[in-house]
PDB file as gemmi writes it, atoms N, CA and C in Angstrom:
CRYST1    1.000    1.000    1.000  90.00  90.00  90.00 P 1                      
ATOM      1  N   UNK A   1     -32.339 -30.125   9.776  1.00  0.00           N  
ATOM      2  CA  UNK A   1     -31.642 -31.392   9.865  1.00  0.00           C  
ATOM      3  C   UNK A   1     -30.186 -31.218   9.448  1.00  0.00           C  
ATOM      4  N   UNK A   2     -29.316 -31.686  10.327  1.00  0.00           N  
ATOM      5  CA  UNK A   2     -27.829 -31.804   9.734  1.00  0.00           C  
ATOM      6  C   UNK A   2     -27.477 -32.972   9.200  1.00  0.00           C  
ATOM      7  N   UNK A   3     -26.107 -32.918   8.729  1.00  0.00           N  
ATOM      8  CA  UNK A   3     -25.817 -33.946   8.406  1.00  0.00           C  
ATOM      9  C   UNK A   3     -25.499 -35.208   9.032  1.00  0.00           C  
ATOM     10  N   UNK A   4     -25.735 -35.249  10.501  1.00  0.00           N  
ATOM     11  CA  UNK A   4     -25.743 -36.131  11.491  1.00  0.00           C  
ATOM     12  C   UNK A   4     -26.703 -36.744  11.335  1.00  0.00           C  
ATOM     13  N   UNK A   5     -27.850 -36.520  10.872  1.00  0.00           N  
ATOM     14  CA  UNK A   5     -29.173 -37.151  10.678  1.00  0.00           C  
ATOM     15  C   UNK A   5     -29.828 -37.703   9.797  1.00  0.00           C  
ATOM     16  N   UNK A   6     -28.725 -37.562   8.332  1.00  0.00           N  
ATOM     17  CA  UNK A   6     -29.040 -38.422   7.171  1.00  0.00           C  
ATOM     18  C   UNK A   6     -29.588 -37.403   6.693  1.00  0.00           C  
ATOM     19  N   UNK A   7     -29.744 -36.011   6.677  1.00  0.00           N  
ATOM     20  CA  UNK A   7     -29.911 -35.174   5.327  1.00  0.00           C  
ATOM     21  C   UNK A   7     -29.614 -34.956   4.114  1.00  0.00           C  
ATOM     22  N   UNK A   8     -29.668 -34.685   3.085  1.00  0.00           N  
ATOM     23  CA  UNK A   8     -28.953 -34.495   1.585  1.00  0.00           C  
ATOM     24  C   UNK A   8     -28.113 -33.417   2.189  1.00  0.00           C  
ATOM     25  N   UNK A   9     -26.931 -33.320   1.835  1.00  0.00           N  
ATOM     26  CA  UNK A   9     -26.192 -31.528   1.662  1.00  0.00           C  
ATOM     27  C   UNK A   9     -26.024 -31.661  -0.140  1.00  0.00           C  
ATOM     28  N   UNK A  10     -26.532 -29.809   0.035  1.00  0.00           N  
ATOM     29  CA  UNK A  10     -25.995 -29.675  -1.572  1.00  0.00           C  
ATOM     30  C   UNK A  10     -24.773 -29.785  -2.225  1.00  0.00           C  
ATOM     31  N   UNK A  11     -24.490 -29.951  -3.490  1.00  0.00           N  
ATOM     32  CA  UNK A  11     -23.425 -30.611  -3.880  1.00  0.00           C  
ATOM     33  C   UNK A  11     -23.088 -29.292  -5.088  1.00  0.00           C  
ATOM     34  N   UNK A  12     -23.706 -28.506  -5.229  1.00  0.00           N  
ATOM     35  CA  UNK A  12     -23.396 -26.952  -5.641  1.00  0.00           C  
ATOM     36  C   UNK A  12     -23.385 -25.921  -5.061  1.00  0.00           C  
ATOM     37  N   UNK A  13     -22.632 -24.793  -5.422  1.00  0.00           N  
ATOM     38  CA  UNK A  13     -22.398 -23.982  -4.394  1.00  0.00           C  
ATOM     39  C   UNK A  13     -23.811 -22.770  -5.580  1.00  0.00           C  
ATOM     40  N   UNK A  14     -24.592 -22.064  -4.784  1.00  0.00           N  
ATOM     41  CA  UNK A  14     -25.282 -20.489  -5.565  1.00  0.00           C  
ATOM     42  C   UNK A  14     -24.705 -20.174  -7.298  1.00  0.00           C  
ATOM     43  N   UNK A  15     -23.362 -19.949  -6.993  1.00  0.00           N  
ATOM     44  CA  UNK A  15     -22.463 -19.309  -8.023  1.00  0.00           C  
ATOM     45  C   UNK A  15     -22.149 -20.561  -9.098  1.00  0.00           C  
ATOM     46  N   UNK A  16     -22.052 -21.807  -8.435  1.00  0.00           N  
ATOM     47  CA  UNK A  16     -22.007 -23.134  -9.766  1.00  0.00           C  
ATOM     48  C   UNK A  16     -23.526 -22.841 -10.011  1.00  0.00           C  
ATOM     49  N   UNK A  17     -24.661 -22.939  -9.994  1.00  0.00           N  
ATOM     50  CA  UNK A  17     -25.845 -23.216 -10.006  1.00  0.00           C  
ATOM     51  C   UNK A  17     -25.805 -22.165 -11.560  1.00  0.00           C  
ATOM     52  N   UNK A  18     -25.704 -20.275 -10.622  1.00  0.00           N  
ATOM     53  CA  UNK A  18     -25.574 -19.602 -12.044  1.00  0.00           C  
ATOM     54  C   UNK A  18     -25.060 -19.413 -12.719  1.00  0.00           C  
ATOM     55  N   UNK A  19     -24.170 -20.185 -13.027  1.00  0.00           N  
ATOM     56  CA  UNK A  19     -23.089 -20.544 -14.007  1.00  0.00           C  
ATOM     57  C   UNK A  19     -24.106 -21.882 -15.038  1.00  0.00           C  
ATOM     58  N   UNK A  20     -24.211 -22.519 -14.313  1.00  0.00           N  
ATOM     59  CA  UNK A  20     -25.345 -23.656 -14.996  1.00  0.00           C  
ATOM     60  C   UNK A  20     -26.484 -22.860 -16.047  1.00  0.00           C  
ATOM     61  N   UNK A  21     -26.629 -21.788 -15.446  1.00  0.00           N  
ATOM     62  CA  UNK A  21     -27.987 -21.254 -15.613  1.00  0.00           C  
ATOM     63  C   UNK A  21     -27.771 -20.742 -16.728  1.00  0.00           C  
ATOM     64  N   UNK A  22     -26.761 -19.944 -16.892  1.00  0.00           N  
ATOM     65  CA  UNK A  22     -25.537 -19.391 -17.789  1.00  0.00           C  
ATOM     66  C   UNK A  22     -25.936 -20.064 -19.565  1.00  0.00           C  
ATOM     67  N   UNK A  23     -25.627 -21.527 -19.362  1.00  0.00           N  
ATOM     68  CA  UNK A  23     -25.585 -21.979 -20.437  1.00  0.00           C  
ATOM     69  C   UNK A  23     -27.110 -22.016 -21.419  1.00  0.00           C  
ATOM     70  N   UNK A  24     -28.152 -21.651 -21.065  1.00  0.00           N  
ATOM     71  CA  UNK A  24     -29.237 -21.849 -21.885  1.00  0.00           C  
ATOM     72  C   UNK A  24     -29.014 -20.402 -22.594  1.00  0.00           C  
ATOM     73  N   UNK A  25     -28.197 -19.265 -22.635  1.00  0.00           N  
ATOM     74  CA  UNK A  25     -28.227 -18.396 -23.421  1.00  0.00           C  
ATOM     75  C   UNK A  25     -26.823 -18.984 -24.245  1.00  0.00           C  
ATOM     76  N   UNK A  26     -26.007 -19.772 -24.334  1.00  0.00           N  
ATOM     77  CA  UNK A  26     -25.171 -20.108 -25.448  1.00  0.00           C  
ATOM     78  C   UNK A  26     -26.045 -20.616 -26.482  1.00  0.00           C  
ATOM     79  N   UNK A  27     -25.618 -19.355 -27.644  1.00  0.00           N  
ATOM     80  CA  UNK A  27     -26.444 -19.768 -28.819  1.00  0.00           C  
ATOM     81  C   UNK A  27     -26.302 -20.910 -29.715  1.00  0.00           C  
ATOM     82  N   UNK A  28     -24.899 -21.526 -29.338  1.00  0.00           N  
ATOM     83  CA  UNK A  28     -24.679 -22.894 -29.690  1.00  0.00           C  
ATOM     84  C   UNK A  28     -24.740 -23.964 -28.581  1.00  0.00           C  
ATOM     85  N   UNK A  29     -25.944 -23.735 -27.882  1.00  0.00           N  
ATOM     86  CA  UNK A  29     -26.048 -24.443 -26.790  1.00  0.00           C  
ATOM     87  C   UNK A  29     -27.118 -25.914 -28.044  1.00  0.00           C  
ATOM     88  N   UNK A  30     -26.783 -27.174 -26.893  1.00  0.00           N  
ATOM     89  CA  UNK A  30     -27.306 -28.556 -27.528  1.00  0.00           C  
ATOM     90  C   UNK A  30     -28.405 -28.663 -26.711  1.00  0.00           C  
ATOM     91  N   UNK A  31     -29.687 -28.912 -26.761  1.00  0.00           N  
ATOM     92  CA  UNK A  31     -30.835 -29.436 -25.791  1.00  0.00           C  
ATOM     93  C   UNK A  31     -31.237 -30.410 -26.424  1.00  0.00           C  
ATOM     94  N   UNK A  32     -31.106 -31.842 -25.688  1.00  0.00           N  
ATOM     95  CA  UNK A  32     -31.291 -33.209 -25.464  1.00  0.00           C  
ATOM     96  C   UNK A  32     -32.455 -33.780 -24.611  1.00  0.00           C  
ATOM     97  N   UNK A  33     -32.881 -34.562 -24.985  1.00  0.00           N  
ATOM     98  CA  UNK A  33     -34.003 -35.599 -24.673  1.00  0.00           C  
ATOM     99  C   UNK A  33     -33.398 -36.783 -23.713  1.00  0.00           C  
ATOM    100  N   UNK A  34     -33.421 -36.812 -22.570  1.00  0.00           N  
ATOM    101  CA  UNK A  34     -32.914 -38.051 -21.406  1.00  0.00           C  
ATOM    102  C   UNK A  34     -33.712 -38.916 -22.041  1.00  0.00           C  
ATOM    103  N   UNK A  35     -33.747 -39.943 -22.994  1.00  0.00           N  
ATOM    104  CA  UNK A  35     -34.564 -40.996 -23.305  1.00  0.00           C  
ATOM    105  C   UNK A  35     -35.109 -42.150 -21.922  1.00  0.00           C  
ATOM    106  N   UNK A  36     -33.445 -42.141 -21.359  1.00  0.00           N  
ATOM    107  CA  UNK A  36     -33.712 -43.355 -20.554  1.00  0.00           C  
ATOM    108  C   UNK A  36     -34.791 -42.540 -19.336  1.00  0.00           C  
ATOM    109  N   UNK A  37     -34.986 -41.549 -18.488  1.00  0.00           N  
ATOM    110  CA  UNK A  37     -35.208 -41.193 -17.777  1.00  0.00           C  
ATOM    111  C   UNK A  37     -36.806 -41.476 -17.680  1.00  0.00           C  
ATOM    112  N   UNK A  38     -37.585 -41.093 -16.709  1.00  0.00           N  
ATOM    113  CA  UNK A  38     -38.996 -41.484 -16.845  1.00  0.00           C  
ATOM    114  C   UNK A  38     -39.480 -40.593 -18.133  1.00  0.00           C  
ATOM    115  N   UNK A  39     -41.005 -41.168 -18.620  1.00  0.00           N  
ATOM    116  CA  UNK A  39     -41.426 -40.495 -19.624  1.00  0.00           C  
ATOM    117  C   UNK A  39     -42.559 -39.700 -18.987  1.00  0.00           C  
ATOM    118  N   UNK A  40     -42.934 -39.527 -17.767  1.00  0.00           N  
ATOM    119  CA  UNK A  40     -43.553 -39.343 -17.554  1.00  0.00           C  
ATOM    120  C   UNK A  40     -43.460 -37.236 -17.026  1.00  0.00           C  
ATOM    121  N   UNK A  41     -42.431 -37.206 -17.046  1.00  0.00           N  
ATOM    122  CA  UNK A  41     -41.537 -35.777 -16.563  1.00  0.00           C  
ATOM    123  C   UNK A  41     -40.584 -36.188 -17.440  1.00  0.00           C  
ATOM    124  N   UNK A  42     -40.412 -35.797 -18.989  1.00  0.00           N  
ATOM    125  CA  UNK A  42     -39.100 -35.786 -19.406  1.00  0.00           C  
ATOM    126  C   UNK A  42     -37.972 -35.113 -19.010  1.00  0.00           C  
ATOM    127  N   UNK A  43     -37.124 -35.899 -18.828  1.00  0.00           N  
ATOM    128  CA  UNK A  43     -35.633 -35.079 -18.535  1.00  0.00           C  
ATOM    129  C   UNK A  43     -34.731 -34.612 -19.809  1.00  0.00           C  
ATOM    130  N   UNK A  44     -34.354 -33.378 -19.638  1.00  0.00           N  
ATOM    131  CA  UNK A  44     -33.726 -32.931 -20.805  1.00  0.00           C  
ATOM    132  C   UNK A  44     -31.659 -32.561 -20.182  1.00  0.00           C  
ATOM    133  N   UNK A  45     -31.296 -32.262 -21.465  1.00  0.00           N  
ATOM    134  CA  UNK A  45     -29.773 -32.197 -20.992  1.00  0.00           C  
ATOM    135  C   UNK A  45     -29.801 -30.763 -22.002  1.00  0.00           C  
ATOM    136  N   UNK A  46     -28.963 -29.961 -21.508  1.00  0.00           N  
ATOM    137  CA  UNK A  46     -28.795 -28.523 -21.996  1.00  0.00           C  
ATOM    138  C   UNK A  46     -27.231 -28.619 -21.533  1.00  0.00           C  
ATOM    139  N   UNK A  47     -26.158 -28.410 -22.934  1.00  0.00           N  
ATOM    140  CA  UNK A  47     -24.902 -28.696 -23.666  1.00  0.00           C  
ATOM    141  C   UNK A  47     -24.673 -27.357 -23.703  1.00  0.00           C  
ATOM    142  N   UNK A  48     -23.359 -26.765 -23.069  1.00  0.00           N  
ATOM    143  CA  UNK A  48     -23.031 -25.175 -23.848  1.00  0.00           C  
ATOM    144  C   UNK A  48     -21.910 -25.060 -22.980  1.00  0.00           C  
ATOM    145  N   UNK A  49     -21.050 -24.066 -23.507  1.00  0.00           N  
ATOM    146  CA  UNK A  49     -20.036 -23.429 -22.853  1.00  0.00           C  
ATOM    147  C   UNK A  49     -20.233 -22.439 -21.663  1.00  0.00           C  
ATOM    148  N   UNK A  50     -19.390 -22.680 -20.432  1.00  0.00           N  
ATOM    149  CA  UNK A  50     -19.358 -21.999 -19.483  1.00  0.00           C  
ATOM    150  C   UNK A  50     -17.546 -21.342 -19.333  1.00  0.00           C  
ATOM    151  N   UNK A  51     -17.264 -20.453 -18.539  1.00  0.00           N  
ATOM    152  CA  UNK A  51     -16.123 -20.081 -18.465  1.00  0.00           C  
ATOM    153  C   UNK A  51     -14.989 -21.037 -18.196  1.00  0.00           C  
ATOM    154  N   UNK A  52     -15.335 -22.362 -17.905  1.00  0.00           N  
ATOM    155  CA  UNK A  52     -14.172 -22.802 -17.498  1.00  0.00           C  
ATOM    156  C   UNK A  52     -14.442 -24.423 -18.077  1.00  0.00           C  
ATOM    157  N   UNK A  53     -15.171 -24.360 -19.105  1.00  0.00           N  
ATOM    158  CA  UNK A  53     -15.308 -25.075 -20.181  1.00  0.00           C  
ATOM    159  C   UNK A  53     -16.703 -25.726 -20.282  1.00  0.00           C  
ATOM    160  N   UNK A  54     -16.838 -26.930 -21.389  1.00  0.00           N  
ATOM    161  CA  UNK A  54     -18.358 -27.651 -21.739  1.00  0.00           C  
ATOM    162  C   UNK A  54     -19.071 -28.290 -20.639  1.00  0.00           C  
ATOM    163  N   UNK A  55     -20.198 -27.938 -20.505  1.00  0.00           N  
ATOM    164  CA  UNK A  55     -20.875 -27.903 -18.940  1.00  0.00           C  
ATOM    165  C   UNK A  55     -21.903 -28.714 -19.579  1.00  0.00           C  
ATOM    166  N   UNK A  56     -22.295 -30.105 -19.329  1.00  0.00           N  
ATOM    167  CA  UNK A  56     -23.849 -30.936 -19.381  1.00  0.00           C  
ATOM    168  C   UNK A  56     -24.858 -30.657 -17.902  1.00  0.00           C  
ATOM    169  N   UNK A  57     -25.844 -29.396 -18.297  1.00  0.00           N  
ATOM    170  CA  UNK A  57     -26.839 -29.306 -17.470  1.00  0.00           C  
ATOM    171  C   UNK A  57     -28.045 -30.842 -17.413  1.00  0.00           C  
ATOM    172  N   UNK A  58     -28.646 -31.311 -16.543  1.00  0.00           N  
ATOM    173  CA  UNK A  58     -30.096 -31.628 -16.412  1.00  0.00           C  
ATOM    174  C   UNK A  58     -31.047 -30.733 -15.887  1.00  0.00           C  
ATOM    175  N   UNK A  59     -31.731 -31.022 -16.595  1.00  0.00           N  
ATOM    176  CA  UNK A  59     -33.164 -30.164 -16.018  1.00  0.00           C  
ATOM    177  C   UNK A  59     -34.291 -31.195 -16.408  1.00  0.00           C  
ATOM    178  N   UNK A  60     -35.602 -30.369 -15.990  1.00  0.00           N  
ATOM    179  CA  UNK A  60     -36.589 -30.059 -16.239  1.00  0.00           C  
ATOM    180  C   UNK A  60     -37.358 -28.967 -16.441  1.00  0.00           C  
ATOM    181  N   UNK A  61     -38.283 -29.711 -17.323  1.00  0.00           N  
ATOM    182  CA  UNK A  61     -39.045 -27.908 -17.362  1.00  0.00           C  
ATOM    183  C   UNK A  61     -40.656 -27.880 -16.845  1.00  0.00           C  
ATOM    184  N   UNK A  62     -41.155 -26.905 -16.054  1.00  0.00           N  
ATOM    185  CA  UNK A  62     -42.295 -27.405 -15.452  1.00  0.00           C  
ATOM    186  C   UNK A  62     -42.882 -26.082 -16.262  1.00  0.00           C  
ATOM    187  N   UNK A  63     -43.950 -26.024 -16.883  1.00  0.00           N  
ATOM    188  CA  UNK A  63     -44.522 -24.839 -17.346  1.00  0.00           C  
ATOM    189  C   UNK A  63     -43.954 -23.363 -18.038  1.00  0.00           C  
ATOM    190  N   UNK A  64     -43.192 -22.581 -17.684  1.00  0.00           N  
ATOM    191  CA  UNK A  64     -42.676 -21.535 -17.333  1.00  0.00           C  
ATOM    192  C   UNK A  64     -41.605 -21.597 -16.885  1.00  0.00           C  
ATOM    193  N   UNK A  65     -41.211 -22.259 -16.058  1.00  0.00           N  
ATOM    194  CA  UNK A  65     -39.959 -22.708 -15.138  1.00  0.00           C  
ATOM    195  C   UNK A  65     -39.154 -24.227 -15.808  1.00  0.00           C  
ATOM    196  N   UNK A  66     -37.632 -23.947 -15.519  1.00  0.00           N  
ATOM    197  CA  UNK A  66     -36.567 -24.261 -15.397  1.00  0.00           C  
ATOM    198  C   UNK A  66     -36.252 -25.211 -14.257  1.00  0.00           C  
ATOM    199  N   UNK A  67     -36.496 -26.531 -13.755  1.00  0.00           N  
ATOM    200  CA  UNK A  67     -35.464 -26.731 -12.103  1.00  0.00           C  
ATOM    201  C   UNK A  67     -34.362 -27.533 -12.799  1.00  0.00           C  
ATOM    202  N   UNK A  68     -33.241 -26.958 -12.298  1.00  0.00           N  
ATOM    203  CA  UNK A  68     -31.779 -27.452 -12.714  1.00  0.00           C  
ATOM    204  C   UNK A  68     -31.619 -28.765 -11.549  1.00  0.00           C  
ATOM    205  N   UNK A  69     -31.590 -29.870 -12.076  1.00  0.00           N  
ATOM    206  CA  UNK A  69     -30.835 -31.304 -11.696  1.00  0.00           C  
ATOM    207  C   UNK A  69     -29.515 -31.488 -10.782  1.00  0.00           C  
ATOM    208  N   UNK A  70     -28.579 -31.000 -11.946  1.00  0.00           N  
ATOM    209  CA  UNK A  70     -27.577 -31.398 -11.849  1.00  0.00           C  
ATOM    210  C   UNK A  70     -26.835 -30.784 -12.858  1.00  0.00           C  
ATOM    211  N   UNK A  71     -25.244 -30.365 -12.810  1.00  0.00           N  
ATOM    212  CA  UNK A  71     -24.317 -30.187 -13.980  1.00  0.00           C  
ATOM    213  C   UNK A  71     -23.026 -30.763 -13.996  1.00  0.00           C  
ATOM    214  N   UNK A  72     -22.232 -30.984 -14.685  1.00  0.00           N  
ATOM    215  CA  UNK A  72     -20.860 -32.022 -14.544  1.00  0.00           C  
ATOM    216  C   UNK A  72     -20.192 -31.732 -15.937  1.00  0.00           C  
ATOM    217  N   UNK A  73     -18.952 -31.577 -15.969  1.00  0.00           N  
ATOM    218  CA  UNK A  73     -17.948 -31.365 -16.716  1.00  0.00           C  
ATOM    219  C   UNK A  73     -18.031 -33.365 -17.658  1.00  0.00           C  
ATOM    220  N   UNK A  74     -19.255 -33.407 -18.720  1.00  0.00           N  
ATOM    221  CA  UNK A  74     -19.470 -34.844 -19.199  1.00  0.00           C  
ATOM    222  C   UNK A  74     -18.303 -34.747 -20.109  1.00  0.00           C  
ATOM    223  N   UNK A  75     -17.919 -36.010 -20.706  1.00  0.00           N  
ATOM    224  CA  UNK A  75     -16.944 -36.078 -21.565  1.00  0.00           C  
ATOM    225  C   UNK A  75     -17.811 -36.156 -22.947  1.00  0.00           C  
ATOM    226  N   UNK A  76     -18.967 -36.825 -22.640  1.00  0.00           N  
ATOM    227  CA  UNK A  76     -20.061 -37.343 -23.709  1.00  0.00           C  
ATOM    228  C   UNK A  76     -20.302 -35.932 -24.414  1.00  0.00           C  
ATOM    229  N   UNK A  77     -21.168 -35.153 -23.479  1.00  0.00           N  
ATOM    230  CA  UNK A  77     -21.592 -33.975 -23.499  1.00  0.00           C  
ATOM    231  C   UNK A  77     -20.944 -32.957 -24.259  1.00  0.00           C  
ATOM    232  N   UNK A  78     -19.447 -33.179 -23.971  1.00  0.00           N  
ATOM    233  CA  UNK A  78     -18.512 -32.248 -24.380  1.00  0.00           C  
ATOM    234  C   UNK A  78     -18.213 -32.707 -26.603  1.00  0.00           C  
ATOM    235  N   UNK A  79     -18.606 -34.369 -25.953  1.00  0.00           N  
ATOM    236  CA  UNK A  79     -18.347 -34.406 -27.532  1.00  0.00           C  
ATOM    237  C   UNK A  79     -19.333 -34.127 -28.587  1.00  0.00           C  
ATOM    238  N   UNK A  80     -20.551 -34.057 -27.679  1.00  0.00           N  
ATOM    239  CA  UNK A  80     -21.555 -33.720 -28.452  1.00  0.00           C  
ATOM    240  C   UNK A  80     -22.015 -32.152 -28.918  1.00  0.00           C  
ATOM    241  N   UNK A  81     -21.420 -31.145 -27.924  1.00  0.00           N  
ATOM    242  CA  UNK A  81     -21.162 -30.013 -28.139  1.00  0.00           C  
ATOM    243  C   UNK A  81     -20.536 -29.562 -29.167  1.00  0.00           C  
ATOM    244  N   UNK A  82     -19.264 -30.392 -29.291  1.00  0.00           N  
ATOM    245  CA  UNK A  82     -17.778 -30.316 -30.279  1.00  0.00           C  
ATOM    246  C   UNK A  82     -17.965 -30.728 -31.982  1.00  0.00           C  
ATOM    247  N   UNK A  83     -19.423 -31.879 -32.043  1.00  0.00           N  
ATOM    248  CA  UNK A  83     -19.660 -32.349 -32.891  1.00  0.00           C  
ATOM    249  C   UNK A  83     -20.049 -31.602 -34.029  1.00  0.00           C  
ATOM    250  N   UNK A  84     -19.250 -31.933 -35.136  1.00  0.00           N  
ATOM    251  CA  UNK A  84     -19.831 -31.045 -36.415  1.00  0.00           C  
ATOM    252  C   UNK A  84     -21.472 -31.346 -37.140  1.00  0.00           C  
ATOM    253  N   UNK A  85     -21.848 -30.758 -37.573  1.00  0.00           N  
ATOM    254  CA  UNK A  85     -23.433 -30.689 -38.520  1.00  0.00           C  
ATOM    255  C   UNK A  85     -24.359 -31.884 -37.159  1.00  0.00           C  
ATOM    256  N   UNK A  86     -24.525 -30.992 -36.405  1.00  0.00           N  
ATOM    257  CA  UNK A  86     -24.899 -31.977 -34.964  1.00  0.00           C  
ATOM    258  C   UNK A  86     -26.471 -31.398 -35.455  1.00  0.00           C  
TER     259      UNK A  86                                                      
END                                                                             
């Protein structure tokens, strides 16, 4: 399906993705609880530095596995990273 037909196109490129991926080995990485999100599949937020600054991952975690959401340069995220005795 193209995009003529009402498909999703991805909105990351491979190389943003492992860059995302990147951040669960920052040892001052933040992992967060999506409260609002369903409870039924919690959504989590994973906080850490990437090369070109504070990166707020979403995920989930299914067993064993990781599926990455989404990531965005948050301002929130960034302050919560920045935050002292967090």
């Amino acid at each position: 399906m193209g995009p003529e037909e009402g498909s999703a196109q991805p909105t990351q490129t491979w190389s943003q993705l492992c860059g995302s991926a990147a951040l669960f080995f920052d040892p001052l990485r933040v992992i967060a609880v999506d409260e609002a999100h369903s409870k039924k599949e919690p959504r989590l937020f994973c906080i850490g530095r990437s090369r070109h600054g504070i990166v707020t991952v979403r995920f989930i975690q299914r067993g064993d596995r990781i599926r990455i959401i989404g990531a965005g340069y948050w301002r929130k995220g960034k302050q919560l990273y920045e935050k002292p005795n967090r």
